[in-house]
Short mmCIF file of the C-alpha atoms (twelve columns), coordinates in Angstrom:
data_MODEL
# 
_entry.id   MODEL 
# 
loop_
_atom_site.group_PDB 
_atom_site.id 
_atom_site.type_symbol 
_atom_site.label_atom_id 
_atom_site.label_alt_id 
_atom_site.label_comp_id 
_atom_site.label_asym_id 
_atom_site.label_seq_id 
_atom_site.Cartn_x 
_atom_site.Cartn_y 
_atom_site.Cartn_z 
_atom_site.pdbx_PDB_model_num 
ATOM 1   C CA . UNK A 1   -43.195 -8.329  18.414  1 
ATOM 2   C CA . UNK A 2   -46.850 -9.754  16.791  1 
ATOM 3   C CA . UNK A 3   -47.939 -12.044 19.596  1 
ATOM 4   C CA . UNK A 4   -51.150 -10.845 19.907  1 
ATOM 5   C CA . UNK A 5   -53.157 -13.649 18.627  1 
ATOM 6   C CA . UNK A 6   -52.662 -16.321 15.667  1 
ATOM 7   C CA . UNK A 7   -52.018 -14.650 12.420  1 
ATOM 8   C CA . UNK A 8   -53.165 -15.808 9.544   1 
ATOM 9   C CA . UNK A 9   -51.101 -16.429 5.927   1 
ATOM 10  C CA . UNK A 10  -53.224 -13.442 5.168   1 
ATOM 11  C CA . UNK A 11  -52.956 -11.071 8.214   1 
ATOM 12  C CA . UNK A 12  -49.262 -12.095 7.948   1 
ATOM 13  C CA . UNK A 13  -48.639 -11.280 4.045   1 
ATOM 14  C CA . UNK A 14  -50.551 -7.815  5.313   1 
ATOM 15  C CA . UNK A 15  -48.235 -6.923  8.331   1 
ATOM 16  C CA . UNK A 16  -44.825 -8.063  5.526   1 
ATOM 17  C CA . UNK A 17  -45.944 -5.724  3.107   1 
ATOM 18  C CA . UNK A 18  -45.660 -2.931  6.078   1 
ATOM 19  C CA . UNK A 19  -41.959 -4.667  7.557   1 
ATOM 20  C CA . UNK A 20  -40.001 -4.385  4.348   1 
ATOM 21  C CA . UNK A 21  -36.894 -4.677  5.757   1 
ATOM 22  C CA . UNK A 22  -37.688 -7.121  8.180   1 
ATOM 23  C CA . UNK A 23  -37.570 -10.951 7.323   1 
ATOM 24  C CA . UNK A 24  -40.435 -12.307 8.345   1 
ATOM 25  C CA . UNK A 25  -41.829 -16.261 8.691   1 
ATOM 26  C CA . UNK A 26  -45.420 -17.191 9.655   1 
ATOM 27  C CA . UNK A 27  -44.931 -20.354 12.186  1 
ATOM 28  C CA . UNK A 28  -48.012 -21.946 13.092  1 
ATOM 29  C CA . UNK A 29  -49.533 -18.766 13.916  1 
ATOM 30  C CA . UNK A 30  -46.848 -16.931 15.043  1 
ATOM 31  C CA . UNK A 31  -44.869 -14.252 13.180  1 
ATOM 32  C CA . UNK A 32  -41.533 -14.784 14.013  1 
ATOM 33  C CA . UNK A 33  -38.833 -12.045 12.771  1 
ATOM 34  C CA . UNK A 34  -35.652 -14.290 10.935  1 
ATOM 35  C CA . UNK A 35  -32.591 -11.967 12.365  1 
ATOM 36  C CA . UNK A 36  -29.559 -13.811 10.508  1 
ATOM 37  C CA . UNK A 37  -25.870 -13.426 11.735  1 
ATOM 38  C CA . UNK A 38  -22.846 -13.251 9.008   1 
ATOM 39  C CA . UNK A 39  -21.828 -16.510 10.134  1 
ATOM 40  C CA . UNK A 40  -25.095 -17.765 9.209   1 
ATOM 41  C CA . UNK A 41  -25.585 -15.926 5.775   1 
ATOM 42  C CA . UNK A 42  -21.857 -17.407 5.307   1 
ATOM 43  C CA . UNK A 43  -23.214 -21.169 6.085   1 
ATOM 44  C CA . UNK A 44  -25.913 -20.535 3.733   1 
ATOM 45  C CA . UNK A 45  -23.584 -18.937 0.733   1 
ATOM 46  C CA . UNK A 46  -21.120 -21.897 0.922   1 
ATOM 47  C CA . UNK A 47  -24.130 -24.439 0.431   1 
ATOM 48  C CA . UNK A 48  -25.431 -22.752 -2.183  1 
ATOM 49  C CA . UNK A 49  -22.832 -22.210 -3.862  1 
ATOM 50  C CA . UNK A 50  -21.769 -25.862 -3.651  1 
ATOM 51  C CA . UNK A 51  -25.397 -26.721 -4.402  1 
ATOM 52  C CA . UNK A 52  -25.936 -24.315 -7.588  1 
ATOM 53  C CA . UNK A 53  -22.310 -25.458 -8.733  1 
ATOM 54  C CA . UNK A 54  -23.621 -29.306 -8.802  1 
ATOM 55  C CA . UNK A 55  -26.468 -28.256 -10.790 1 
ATOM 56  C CA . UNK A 56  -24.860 -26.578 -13.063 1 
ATOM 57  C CA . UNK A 57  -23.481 -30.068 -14.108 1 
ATOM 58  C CA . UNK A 58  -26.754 -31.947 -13.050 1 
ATOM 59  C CA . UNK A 59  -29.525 -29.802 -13.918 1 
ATOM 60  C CA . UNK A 60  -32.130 -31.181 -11.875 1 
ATOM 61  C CA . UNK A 61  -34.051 -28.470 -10.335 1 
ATOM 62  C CA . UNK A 62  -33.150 -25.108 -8.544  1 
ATOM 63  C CA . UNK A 63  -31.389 -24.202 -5.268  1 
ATOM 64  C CA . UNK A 64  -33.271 -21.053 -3.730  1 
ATOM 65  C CA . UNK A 65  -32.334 -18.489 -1.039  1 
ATOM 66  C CA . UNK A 66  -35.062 -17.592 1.568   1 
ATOM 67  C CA . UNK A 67  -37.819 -18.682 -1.090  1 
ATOM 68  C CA . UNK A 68  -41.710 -18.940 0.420   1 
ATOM 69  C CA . UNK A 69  -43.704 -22.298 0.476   1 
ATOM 70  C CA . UNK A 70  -47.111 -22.089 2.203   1 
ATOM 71  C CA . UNK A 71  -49.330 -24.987 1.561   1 
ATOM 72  C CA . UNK A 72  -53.439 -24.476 0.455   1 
ATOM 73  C CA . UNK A 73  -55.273 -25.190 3.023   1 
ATOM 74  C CA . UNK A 74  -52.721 -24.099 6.253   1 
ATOM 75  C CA . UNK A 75  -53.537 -21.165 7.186   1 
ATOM 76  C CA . UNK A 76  -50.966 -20.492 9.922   1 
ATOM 77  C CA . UNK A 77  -47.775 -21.465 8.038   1 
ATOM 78  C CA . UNK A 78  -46.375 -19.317 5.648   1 
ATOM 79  C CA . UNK A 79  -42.499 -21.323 5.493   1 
ATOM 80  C CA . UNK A 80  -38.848 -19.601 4.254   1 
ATOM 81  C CA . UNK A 81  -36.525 -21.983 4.599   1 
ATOM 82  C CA . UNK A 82  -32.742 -20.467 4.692   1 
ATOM 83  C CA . UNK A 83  -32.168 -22.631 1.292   1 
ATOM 84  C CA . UNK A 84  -34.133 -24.689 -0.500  1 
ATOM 85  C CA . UNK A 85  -34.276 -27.218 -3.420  1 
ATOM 86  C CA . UNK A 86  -37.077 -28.029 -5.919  1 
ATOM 87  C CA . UNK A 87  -36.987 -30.648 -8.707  1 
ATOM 88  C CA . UNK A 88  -38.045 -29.553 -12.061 1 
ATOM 89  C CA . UNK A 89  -40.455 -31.990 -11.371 1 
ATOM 90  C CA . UNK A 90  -42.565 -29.501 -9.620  1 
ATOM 91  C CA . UNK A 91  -43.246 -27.020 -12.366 1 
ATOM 92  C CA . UNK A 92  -41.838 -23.781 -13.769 1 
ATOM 93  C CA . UNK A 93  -40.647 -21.258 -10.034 1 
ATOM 94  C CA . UNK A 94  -43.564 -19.589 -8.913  1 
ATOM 95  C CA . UNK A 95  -43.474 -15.785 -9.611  1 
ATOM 96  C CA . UNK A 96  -46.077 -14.360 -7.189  1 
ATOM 97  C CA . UNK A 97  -46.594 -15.384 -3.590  1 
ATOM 98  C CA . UNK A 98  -45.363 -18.305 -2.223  1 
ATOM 99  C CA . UNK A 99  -45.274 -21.678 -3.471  1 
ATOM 100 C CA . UNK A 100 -48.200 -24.037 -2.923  1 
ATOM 101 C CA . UNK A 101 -45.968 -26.721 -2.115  1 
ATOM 102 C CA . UNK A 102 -42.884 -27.674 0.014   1 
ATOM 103 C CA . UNK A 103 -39.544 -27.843 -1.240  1 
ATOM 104 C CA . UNK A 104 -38.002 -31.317 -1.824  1 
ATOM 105 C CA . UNK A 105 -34.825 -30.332 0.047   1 
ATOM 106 C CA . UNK A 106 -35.466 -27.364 3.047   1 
ATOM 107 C CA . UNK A 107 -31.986 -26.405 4.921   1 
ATOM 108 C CA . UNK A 108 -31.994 -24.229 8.210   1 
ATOM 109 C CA . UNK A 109 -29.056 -22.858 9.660   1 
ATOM 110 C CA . UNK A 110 -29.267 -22.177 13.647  1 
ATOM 111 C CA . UNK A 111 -29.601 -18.736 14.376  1 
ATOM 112 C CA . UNK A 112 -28.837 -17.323 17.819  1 
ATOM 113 C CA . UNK A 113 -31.626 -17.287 20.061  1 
ATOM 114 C CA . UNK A 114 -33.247 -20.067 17.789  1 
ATOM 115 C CA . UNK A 115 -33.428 -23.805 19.947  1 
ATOM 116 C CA . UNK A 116 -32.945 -27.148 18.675  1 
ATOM 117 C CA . UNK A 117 -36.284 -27.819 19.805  1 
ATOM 118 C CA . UNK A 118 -37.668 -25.061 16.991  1 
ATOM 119 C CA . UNK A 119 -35.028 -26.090 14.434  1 
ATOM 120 C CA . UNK A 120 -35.985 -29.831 15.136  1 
ATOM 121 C CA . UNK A 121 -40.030 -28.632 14.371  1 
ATOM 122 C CA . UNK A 122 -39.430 -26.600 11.538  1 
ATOM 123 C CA . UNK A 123 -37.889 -30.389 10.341  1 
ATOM 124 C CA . UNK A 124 -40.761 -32.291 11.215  1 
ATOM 125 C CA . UNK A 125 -43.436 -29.754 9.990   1 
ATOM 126 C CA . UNK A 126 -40.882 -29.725 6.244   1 
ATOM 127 C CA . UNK A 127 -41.258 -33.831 6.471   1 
ATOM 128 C CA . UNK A 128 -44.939 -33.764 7.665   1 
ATOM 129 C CA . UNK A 129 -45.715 -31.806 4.567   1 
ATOM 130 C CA . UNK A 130 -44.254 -33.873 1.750   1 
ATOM 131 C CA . UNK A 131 -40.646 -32.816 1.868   1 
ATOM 132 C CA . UNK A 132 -38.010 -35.590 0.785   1 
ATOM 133 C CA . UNK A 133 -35.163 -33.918 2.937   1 
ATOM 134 C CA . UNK A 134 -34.161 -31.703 5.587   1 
ATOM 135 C CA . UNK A 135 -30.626 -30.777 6.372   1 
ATOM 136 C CA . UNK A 136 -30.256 -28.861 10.262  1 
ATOM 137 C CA . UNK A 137 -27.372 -26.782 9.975   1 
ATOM 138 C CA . UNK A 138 -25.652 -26.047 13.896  1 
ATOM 139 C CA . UNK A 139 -22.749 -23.532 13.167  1 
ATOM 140 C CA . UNK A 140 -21.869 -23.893 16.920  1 
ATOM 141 C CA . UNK A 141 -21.214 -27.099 17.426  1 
ATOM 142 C CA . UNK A 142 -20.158 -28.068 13.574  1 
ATOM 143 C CA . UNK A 143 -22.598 -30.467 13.110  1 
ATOM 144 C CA . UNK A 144 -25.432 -30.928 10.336  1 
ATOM 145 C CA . UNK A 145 -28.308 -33.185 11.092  1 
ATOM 146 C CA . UNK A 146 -29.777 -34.934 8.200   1 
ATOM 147 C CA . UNK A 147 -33.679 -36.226 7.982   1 
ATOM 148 C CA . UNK A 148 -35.553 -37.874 6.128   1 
ATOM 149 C CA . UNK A 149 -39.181 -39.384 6.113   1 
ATOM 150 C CA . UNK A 150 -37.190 -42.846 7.206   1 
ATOM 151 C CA . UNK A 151 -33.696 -41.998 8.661   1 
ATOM 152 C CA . UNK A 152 -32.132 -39.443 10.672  1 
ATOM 153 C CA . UNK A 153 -27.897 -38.572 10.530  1 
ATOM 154 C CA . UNK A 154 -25.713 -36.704 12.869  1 
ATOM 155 C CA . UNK A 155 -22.720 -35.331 11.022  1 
ATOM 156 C CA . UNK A 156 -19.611 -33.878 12.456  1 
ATOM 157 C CA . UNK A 157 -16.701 -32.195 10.789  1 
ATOM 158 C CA . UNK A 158 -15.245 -35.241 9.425   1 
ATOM 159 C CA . UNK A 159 -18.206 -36.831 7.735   1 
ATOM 160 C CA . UNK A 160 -19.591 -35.670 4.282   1 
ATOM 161 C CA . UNK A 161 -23.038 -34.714 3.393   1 
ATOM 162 C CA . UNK A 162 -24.663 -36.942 0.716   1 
ATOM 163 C CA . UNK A 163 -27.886 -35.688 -1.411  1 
ATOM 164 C CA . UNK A 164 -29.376 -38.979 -1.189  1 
ATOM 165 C CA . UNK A 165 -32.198 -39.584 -4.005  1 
ATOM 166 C CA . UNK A 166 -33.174 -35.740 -3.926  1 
ATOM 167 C CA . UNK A 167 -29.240 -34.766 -4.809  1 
ATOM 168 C CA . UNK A 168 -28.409 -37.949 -6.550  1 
ATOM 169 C CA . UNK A 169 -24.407 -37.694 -7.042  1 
ATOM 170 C CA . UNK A 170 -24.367 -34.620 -4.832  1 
ATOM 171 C CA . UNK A 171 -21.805 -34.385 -1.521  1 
ATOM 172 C CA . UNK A 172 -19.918 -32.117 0.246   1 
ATOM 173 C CA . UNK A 173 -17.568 -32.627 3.341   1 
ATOM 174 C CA . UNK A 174 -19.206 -30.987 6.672   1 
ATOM 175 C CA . UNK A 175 -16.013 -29.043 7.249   1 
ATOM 176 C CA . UNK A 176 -16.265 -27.622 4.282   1 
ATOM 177 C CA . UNK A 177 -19.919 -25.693 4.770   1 
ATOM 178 C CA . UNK A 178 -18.156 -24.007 7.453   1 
ATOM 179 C CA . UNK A 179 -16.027 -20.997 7.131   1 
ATOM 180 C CA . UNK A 180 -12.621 -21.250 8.454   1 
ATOM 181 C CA . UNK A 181 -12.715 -20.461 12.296  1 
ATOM 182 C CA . UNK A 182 -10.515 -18.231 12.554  1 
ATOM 183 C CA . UNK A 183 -12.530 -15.591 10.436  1 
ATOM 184 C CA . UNK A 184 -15.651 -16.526 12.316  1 
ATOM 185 C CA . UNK A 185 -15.996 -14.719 15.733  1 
# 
């Protein structure tokens, strides 16, 4: 749709302004249009919800739908992770533009049409660029892959998703992110 050349945050915050209703993500140069099914705006309810609900108890920062990071400096990445996590520890939420930092926690849920090549470098560009966690949500197969700076996890249905030192105290069982599959077609 906007392959003609690089963008940059700038050219890209332009062309937004005239896509309102489109969801739009500047990936190393490339605007790429976020087209999100109900399955995956269902994965990304039940996390947050579990998320939000944990901090409500723990309140250690914020859990954020589809909230902008976009780092001084990088001009070709303008980053929306499908949910996100920041630690008070990085200020009061940013009201205008995106934030100058990347969250501490980014989670993508697999689109269709979207690889696991892209979702696997939208993980390492998150850890490249300071973030503590990333969580790889595959609705398809079940599975969530969990990375960190040191450590990467495969989880299936049966296993549970831990928050490590970003979530301390947080987890939630894989199966349970998922809706029920007989209301997902």
């Amino acid at each position: 749709m906007f392959q003609d050349h690089p963008y940059t945050v700038s050219e890209y915050e332009a062309i937004a302004t005239q896509y309102p209703d489109k969801r739009l993500e500047l990936i190393d140069g490339e605007i790429v249009e976020k087209v999100p099914t109900q399955l995956h705006a269902a994965i990304v309810s039940l996390l947050n919800f579990f998320i939000v609900s944990f901090l409500r108890e723990k309140a250690i920062g914020h859990a954020l739908i589809e909230a902008r990071y976009s780092l001084p400096g990088d001009d070709e990445n303008d980053r929306i992770p499908d949910l996100s996590f920041i630690s008070h520890e990085k200020g009061p939420l940013v009201k205008t533009g995106a934030a100058p930092y990347m969250p501490d926690l980014a989670i993508e849920v697999q689109s269709p049409g979207q690889s696991d090549r892209l979702m696997a470098e939208k993980a390492a560009y998150y850890l490249a660029h300071r973030s503590h966690m990333v969580w790889l949500v595959y609705p398809d197969r079940r599975l969530v892959e969990i990375l960190t700076p040191e450590d990467r996890q495969l989880l299936t249905d049966n296993a549970t998703i831990d928050g490590g030192d970003i979530l301390p105290g947080f987890s939630v069982a894989v199966k349970d992110i998922f809706p029920d599959e007989d209301s997902a077609s």
